[in-house]
Legacy VTK file of the C-alpha trace (Angstrom):
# vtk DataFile Version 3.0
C-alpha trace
ASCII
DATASET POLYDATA
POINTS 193 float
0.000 0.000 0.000
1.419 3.386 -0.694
1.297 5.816 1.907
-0.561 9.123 1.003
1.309 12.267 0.857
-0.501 15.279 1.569
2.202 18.631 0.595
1.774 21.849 2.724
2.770 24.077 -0.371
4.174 27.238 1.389
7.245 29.154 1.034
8.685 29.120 5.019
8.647 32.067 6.550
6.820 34.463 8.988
6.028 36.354 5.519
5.394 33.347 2.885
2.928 32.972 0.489
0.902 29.924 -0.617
1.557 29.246 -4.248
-0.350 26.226 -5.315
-3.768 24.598 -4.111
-3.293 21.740 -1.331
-3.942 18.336 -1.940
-7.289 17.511 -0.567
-8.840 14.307 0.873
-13.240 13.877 1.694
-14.726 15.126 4.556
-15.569 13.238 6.828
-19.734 12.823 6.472
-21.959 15.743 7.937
-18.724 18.228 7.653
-18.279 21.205 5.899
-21.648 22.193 6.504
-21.099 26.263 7.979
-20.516 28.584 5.059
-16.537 29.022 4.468
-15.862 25.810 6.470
-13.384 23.876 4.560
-12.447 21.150 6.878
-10.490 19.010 3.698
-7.863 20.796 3.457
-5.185 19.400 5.167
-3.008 21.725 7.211
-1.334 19.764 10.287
1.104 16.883 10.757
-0.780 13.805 10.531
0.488 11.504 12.591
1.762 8.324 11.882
2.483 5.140 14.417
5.845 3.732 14.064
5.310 0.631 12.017
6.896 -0.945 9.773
4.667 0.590 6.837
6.031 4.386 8.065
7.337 6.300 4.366
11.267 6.190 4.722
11.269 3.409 7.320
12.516 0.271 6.006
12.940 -1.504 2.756
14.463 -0.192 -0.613
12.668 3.070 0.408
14.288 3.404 3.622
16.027 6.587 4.642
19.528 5.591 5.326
22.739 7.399 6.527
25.010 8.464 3.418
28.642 8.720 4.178
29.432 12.213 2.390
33.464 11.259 1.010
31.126 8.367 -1.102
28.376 10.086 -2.315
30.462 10.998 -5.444
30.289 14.563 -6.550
27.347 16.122 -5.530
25.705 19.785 -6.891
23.358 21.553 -4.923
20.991 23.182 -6.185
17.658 25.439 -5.254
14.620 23.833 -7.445
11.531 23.847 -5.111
8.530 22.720 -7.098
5.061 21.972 -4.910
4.210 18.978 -6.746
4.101 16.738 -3.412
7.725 15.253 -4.587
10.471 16.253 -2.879
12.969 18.608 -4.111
16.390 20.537 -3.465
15.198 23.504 -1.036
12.223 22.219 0.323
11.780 20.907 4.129
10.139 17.340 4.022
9.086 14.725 6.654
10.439 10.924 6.735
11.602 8.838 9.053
15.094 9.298 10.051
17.585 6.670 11.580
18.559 7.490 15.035
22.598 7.425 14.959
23.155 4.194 16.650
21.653 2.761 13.517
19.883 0.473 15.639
16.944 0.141 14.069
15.011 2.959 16.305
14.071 6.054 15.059
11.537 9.053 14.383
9.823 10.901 11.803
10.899 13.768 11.344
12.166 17.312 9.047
14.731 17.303 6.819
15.938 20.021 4.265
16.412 18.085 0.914
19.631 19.707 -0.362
20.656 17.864 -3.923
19.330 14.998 -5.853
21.535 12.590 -6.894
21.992 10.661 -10.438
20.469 7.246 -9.422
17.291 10.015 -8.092
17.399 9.397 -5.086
18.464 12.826 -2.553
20.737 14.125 -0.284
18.974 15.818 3.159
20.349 16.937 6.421
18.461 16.785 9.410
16.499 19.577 11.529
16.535 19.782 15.201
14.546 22.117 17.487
17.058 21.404 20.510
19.405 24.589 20.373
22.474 24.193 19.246
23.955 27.561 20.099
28.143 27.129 19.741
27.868 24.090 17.893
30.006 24.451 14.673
28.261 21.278 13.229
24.572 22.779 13.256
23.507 25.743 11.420
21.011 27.653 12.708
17.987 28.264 10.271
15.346 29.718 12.353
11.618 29.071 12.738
9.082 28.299 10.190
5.627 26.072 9.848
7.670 22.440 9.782
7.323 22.929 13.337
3.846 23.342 14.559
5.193 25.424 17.826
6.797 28.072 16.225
10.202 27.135 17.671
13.977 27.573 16.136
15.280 25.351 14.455
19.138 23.872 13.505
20.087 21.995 10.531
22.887 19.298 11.539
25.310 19.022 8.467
27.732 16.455 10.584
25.234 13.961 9.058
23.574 13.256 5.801
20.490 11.530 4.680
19.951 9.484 1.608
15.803 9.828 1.078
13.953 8.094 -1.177
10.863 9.724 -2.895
8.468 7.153 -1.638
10.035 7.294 1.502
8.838 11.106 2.306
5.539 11.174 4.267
4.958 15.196 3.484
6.419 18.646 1.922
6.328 20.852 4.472
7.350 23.840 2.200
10.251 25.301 0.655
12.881 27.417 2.455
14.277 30.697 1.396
16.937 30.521 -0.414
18.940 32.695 1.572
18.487 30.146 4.292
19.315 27.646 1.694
22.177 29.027 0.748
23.491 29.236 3.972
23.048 25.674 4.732
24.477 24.977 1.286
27.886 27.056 1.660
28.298 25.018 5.315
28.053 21.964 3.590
30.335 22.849 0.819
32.868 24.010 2.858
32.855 20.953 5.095
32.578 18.254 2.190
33.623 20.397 -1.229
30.270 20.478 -2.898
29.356 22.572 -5.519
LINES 1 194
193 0 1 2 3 4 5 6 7 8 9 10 11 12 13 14 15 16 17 18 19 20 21 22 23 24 25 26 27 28 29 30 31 32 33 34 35 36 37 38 39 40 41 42 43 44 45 46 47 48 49 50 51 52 53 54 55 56 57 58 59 60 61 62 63 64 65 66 67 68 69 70 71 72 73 74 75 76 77 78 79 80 81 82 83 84 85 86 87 88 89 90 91 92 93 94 95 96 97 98 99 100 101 102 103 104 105 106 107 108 109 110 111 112 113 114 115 116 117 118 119 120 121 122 123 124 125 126 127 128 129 130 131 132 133 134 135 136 137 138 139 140 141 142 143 144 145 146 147 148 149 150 151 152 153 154 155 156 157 158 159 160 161 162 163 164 165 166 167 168 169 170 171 172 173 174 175 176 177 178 179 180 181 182 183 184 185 186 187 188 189 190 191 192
């Protein structure tokens, strides 16, 4: 069964603009009945149990740990499109490894930085723990991947390999002077272009 993906299609940012019409699912029966109500639209995190059926979890579609002096060379690029796929600038949720690769792990943002050849892509992973001092963590700031407002850091001492079918939801697509940011971190720690 594939999982549905339901795109938030917003720039992020305090002053972003929707650009394209959300996915929609039904209502449930008897809703939508005030005037203006428009209860389909789907505008939270819907949450997901961890099982084994969880987009980016296991199988070929898993989300796995790419080791950055193998990934060949790599260009980054900004190419948000809100099409519900994920693409180079834009925050998306999957489920993410924890780093003792032990099998546990959460669901979770990650900024999609460059797609590879074999189209699969390249992510690093956001955190809303601060991270104040801590030259491996780039602070992006806050925006609607997190439903309490908070600040956010993007870790680039670790790199994601995600898998199309393995994203649950596009949360939207960062600035690209946030993106760029992120981008000339990474390139100075790994030699990207």
């Amino acid at each position: 069964m594939t999982p549905r993906i339901f795109p938030l299609t917003r720039r992020c940012g305090a002053n972003s603009r929707k650009t394209t019409a959300f996915r929609q699912r039904p209502a449930p029966p008897g809703a939508g009945t005030d005037p203006g109500s428009n209860v389909t639209r789907v505008t939270e995190r819907i949450d997901h149990p961890q099982t084994e059926d969880t987009p980016g979890r296991s199988g070929p579609t898993a989300t796995t740990e790419a080791r950055p002096d193998r990934v060949g060379r790599v260009r980054t690029e900004y190419a948000p499109e809100h099409d519900g796929d994920p693409d180079p600038g834009e925050i998306v949720w999957t489920w993410v490894p924890f780093e003792e690769n032990d099998g546990r792990g959460k669901d979770r943002p990650v900024l999609v930085v460059a797609r590879e050849a074999m189209g699969t892509l390249l992510a690093v992973q956001l955190s809303s723990k601060r991270h104040d001092g801590d030259r491996e963590w780039v602070p992006i700031g806050s925006g609607p991947w997190d439903r309490e407002g908070r600040d956010s850091w993007v870790d680039i001492d670790r790199v994601l390999r995600v898998h199309e079918k393995g994203m649950r939801r596009e949360a939207c697509a960062l600035d690209r002077m946030r993106f760029n940011l992120v981008i000339h971190r990474l390139q100075l720690r790994y030699g990207w272009r």
